[in-house]
C-alpha positions in Angstrom: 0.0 0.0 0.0 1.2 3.5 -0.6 1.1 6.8 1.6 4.0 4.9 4.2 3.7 3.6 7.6 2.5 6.9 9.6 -1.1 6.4 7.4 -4.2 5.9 9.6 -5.7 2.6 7.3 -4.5 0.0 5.6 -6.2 0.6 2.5 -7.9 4.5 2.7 -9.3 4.0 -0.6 -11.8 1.5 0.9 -11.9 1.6 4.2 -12.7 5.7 4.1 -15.7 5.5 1.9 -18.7 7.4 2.6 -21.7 5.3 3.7 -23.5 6.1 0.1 -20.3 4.9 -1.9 -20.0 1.8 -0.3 -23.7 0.9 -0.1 -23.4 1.5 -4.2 -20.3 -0.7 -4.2 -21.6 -3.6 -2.3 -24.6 -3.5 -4.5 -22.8 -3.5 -7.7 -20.5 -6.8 -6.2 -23.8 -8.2 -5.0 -25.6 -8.7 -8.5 -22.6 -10.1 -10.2 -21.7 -12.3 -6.9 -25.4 -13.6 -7.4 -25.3 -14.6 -11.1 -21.7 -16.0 -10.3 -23.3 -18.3 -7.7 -26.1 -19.6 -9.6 -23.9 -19.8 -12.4 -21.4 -22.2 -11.1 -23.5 -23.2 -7.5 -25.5 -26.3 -7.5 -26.6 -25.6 -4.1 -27.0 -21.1 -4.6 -29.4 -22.6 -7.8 -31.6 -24.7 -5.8 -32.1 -21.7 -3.4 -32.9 -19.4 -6.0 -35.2 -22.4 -7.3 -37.4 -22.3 -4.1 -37.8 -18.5 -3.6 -38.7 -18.9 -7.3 -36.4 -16.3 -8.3 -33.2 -15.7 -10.7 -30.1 -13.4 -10.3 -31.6 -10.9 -13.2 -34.6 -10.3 -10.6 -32.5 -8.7 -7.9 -32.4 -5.3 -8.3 -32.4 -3.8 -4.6 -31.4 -5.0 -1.3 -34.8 -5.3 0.1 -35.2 -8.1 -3.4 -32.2 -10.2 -2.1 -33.6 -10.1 1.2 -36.7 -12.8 -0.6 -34.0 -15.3 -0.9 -33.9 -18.5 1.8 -31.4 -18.0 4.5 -28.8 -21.1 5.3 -27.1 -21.3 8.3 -24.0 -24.4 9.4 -26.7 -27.1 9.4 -27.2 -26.5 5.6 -23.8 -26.2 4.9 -22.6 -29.2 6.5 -25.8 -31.0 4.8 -24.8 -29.7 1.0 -21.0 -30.9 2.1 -22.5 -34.2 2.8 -25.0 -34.6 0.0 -21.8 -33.7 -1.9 -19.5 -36.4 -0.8 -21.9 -39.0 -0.8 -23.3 -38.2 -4.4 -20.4 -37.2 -6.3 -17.4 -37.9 -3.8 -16.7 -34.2 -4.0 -17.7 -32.6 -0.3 -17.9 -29.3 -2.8 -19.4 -30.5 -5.4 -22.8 -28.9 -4.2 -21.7 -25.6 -2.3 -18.5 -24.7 -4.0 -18.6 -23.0 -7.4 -14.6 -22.6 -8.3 -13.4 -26.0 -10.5 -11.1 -27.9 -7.9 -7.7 -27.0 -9.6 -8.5 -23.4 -8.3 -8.7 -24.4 -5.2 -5.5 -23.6 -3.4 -6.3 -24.2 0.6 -8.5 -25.7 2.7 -10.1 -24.1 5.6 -11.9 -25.8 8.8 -14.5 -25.0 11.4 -15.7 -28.0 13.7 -18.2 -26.7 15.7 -20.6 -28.2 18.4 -21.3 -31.4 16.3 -17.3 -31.8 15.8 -18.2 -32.5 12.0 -15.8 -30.0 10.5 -16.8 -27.7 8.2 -15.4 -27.0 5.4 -14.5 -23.4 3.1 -12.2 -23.9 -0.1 -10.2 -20.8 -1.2 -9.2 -19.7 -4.0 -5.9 -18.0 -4.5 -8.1 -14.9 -4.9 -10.0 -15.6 -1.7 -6.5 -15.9 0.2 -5.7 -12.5 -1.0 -9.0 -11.4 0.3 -8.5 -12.7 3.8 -4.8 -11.8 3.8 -6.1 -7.6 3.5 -8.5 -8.2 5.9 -6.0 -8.9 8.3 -4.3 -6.4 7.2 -6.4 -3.7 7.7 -7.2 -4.7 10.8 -3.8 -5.2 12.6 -3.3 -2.0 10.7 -5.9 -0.1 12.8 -4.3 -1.4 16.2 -0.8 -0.1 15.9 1.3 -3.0 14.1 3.3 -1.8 11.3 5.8 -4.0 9.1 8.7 -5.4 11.0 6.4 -5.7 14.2 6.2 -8.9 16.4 3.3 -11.1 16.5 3.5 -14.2 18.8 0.3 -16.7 17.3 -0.6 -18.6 20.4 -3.4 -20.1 18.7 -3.8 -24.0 17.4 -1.4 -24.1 14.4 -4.0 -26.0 12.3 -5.6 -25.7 9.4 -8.6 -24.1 11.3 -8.7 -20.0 10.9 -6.9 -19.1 13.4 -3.9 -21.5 12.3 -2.2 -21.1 8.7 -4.4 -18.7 8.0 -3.8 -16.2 10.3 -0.2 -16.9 9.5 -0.5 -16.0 6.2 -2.3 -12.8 7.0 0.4 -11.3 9.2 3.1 -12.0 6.7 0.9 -10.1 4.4 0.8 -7.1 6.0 5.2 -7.1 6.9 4.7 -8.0 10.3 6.8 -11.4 11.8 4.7 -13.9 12.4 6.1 -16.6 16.0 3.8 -19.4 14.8 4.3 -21.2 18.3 1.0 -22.3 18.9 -0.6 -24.2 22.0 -0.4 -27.3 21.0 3.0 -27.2 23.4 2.0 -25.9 26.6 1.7 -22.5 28.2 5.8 -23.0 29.4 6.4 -23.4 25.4 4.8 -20.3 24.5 6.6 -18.4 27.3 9.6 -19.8 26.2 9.3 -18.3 22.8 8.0 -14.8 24.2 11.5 -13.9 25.9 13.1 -15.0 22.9 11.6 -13.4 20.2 10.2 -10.3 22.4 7.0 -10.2 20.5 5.1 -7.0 20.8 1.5 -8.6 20.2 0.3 -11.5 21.5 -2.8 -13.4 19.4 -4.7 -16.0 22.3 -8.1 -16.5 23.1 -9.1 -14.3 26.4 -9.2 -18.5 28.5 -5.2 -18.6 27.3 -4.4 -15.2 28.4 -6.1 -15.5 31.8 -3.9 -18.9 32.0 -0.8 -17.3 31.4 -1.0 -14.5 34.0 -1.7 -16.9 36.5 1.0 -19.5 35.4 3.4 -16.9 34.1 5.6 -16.7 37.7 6.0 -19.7 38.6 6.5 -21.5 34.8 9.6 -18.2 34.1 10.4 -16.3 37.6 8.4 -13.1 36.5 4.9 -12.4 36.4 2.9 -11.8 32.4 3.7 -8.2 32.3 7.5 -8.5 32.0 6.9 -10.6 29.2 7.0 -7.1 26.8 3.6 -7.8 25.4 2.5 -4.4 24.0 -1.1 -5.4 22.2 -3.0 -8.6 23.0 -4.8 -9.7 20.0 -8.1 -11.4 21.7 -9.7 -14.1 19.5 -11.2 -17.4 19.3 -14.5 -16.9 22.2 -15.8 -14.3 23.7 -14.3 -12.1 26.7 -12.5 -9.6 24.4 -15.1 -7.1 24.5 -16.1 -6.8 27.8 -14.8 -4.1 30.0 -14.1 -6.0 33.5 -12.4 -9.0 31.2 -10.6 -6.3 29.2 -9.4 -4.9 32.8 -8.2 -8.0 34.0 -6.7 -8.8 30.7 -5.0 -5.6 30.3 -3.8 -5.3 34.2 -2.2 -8.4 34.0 -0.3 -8.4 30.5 0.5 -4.7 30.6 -1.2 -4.7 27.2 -3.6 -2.7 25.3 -6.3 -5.5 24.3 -7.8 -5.7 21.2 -11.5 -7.6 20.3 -11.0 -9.1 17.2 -12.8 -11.5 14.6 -12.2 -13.1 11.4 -9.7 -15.6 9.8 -10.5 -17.6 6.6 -13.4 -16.1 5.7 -14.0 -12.7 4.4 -16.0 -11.0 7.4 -13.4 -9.2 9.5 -13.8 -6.6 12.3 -11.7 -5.0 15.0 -11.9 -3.1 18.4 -10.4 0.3 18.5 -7.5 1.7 21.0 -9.8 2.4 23.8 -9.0 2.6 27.5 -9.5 -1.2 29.0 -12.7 -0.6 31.1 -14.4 0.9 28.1 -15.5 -0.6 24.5 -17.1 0.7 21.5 -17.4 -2.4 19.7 -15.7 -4.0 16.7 -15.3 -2.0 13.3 -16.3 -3.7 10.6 -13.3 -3.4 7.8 -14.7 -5.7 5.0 -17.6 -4.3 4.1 -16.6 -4.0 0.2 -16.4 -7.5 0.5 -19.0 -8.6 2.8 -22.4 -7.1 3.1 -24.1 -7.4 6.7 -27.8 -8.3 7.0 -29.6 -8.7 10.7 -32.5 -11.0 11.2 -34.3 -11.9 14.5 -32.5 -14.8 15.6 -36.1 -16.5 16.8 -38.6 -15.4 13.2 -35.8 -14.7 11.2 -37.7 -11.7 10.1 -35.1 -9.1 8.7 -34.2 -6.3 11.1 -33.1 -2.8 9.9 -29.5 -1.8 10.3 -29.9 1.4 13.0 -28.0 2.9 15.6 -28.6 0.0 18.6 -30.4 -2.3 16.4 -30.2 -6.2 17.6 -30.0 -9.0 15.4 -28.4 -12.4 14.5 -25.8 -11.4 11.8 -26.1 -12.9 8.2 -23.4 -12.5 5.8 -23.1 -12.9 2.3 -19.4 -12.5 0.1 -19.1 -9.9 -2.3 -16.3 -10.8 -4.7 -15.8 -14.7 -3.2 -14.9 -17.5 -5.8 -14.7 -20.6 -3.8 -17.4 -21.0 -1.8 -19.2 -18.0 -1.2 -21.7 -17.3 1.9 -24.9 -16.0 0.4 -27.3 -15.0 3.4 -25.6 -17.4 5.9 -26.9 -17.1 9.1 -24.1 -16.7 11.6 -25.5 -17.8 14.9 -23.7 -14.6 16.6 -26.4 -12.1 18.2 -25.1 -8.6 18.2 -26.0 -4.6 18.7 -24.8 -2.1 15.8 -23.4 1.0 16.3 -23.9 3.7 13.4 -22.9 6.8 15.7 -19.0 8.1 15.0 -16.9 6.2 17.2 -14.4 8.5 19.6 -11.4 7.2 17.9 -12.3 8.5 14.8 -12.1 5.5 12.4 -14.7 5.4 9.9 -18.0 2.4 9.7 -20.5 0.6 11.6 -19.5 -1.5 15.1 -21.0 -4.4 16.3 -21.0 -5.7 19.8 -21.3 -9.4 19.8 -23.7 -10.2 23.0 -23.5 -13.8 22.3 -24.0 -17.0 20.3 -27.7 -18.0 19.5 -27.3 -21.2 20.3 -26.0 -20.8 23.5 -28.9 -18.5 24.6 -29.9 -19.6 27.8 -33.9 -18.9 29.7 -34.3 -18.6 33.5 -38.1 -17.9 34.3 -38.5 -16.2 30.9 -34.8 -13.9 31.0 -32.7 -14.5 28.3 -29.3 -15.0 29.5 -25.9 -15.2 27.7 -23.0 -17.0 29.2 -20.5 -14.2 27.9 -22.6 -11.9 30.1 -22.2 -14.1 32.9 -18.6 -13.8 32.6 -18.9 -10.4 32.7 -20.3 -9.6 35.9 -18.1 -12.8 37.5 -14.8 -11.1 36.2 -15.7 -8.2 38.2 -15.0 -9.9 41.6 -11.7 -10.9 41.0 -9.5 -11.1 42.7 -11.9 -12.2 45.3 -12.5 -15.2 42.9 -10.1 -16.6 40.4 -12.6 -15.7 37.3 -13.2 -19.3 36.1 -16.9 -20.7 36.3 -18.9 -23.2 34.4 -22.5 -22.9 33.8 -23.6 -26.4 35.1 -27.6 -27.5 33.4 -29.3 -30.8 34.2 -29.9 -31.0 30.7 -29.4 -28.8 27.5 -30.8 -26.0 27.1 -32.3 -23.2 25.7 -34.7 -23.6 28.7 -33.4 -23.5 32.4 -34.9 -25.4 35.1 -34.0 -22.3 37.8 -32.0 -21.4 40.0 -29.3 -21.5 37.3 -25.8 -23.3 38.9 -23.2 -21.6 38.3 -19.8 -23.5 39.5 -16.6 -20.8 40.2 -13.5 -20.9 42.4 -13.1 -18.5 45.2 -9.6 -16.6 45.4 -6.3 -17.7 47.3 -6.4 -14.9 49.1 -10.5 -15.1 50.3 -11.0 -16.0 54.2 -13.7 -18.2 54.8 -15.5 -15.7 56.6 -16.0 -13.1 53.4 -17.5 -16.0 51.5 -21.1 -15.5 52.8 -20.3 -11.6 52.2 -18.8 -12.0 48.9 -21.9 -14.3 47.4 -24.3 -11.7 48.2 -22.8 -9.0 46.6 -22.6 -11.2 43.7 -26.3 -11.8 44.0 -27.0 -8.6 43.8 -25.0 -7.9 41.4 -26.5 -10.6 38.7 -30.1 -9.3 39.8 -29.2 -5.7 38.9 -27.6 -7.1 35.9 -29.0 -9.9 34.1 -32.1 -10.1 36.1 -31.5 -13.6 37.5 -30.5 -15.2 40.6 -28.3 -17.8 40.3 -27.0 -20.8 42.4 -23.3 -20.5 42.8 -21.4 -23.3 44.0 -18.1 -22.6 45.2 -14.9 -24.5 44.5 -11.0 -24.5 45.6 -9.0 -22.3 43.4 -7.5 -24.1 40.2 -9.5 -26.9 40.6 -12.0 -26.4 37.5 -10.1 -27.3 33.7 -8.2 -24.5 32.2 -8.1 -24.7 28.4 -5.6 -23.0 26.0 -8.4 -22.9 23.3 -11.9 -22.4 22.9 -13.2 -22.9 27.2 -16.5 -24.2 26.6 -18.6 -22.5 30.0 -21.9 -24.7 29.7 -21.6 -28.5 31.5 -24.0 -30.8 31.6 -24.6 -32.6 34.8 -27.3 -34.5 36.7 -28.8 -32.2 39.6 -27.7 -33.5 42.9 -29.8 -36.5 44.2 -31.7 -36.3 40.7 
């Protein structure tokens, strides 16, 4: 990119467009992404088949919005169909011939059926500037540090993300976590990264192990920027605290990885957040839907939706209305830090809605108000059901460790501030059952917060 390395974006030319140009830009890609899809898409055809529609009849936004939605469920369904019928797990849902097809990318899931994207060498080019632009945005310039503390896999936030940093001139410390938390602390006082690219479950791991694995506690580790990704945690304020007190870091929300929807939290102190910047919107356009009807929601400052996402400019296996499963608020209002587009703030996964006595409850916001009691607790919990949900059978269990440093005495003390806390909150009032510190799992990747368990004597 030109203009040098003191330039506020990645790519100005796109990134800077006025709300008018870009909604004509995305609208422009749309119609010839649409007629590429049914074109070369078994599976786009058969969905234009049932809303009884073909590319040359969208003309509008409000037209595409007729067309059926798909969501992971479909996709793994046309990857079956695909392999079973023709051998090919693309044969229905990809539209590039296979000798395009340069990489592989993976998602696995709930189900752990992975899910699979294939690129094109174009599409790696598309997800290398998105990661430009938005390690761009946070500081990193060419020459800069990244440690990837991620799995080194050919999920996103493996090869992928690799790739990505290269693009951009940064150094890439692919160490990964497949090795331990002493392996990637190894590699952080050798190399003396300035970024460090975890989910928010590593990071907390780290700070706690970091003195007694290396003699000195996270923050004389060097680390500058913590790149947040993977799960949620990244965007909330007492998490981003804790996070940011403990690394000596500037934290960073971010999303994104093989795919071509990318977005990024600005340089805002740690207690606060303004949500993510979208930076791929000339390449993605954003829909909302209800996440219950699936009725379309308009794009306003605050609106609430389930995100849907459809490629603009994609050649291997483009998303066309594909229903993410993340619930998030949209911010249209100029952010503070001055860089341009919509935010989202991701308030949680769909599918891991939770209801207690008609209050819908998201374990990320649970997380929330129990990382504001530390270091009275550790931070860890697990949500514990009796059986899955959506629907809770209340009081909802909630399982955490208390702190080293918590007499006995403050327990009683410290639970009912917590009560009241969660009542103010999230309008529930939990069961919390208290455990020794360190005893519940720590995971390097995804931390999954919802257990299963038989109820006591049930």
């Amino acid at each position: 990119m030109s203009g040098g390395a003191d330039r506020r974006l990645w790519n100005p030319a796109a990134e800077a467009m006025s709300a008018d140009e870009m909604r004509a830009l995305q609208l422009a890609r749309l119609k010839r992404q649409l007629a590429y899809n049914h074109a070369n898409g078994p599976f786009h055809r058969e969905r234009f088949k049932a809303a009884g529609a073909r590319p040359e009849d969208i003309h509008s936004f409000s037209d595409f919005a007729q067309l059926p939605l798909m969501d992971k469920e479909a996709h793994r369904q046309a990857q079956a169909r695909g392999l079973e019928e023709f051998g090919d797990p693309f044969a229905l849902f990809g539209c590039a011939p296979r000798e395009k097809i340069v990489r592989i990318n993976a998602t696995s899931g709930t189900t752990g059926e992975p899910t699979l994207y294939g690129l094109t060498a174009h599409d790696v080019g598309v997800v290398n500037e998105m990661h430009a632009r938005k390690y761009w945005r946070a500081g990193m310039r060419p020459g800069g540090v990244m440690l990837q503390a991620l799995s080194l896999s050919m999920f996103t936030g493996g090869l992928p993300l690799s790739q990505g940093i290269q693009h951009m001139g940064a150094c890439v410390v692919p160490v990964g976590v497949e090795g331990g938390t002493a392996r990637v602390i190894q590699f952080a006082r050798l190399t003396k990264p300035e970024a460090l690219i975890a989910t928010p479950s590593f990071a907390r791991h780290l700070i706690e192990e970091c003195e007694k694995l290396a003699g000195v506690p996270a923050r004389a580790l060097g680390i500058k920027r913590f790149f947040s990704a993977g799960e949620a945690g990244g965007g909330d304020p007492e998490i981003r605290a804790m996070l940011a007190q403990g690394l000596g870091a500037r934290i960073f929300d971010h999303t994104g990885g093989g795919h071509a929807f990318h977005a990024i939290s600005c340089d805002q102190p740690p207690g606060e957040f303004k949500g993510l910047h979208l930076v791929s919107e000339d390449h993605c356009l954003l829909e909302l839907v209800d996440p219950d009807s699936k009725a379309g929601v308009e794009i306003t400052d605050g609106a609430r939706g389930e995100m849907v996402w459809t490629f603009l400019g994609w050649e291997g296996g483009p998303f066309m209305r594909y229903a993410m499963g993340d619930v998030v608020e949209i911010a249209t209002d100029p952010c503070p830090c001055g860089q341009p587009g919509p935010r989202i703030r991701i308030i949680g996964r769909a599918d891991d809605m939770l209801i207690v006595k008609g209050v819908n409850v998201y374990p990320q916001a649970i997380a929330g108000v129990i990382a504001g009691f530390r270091p009275r607790i550790t931070g860890a919990f697990r949500i514990v059901l009796g059986k899955a949900g959506p629907s809770v059978s209340p009081p909802l269990r909630i399982r955490l460790e208390r702190g080293e440093a918590l007499a006995a005495q403050d327990l009683g003390a410290l639970e009912k501030e917590m009560l009241e806390r969660f009542r103010a909150e999230l309008h529930i009032r939990p069961r919390l059952e208290w455990t020794d510190p360190r005893s519940l799992p720590r995971e390097a990747m995804k931390t999954r917060l919802v257990v299963i368990e038989a109820r006591p004597g049930g």
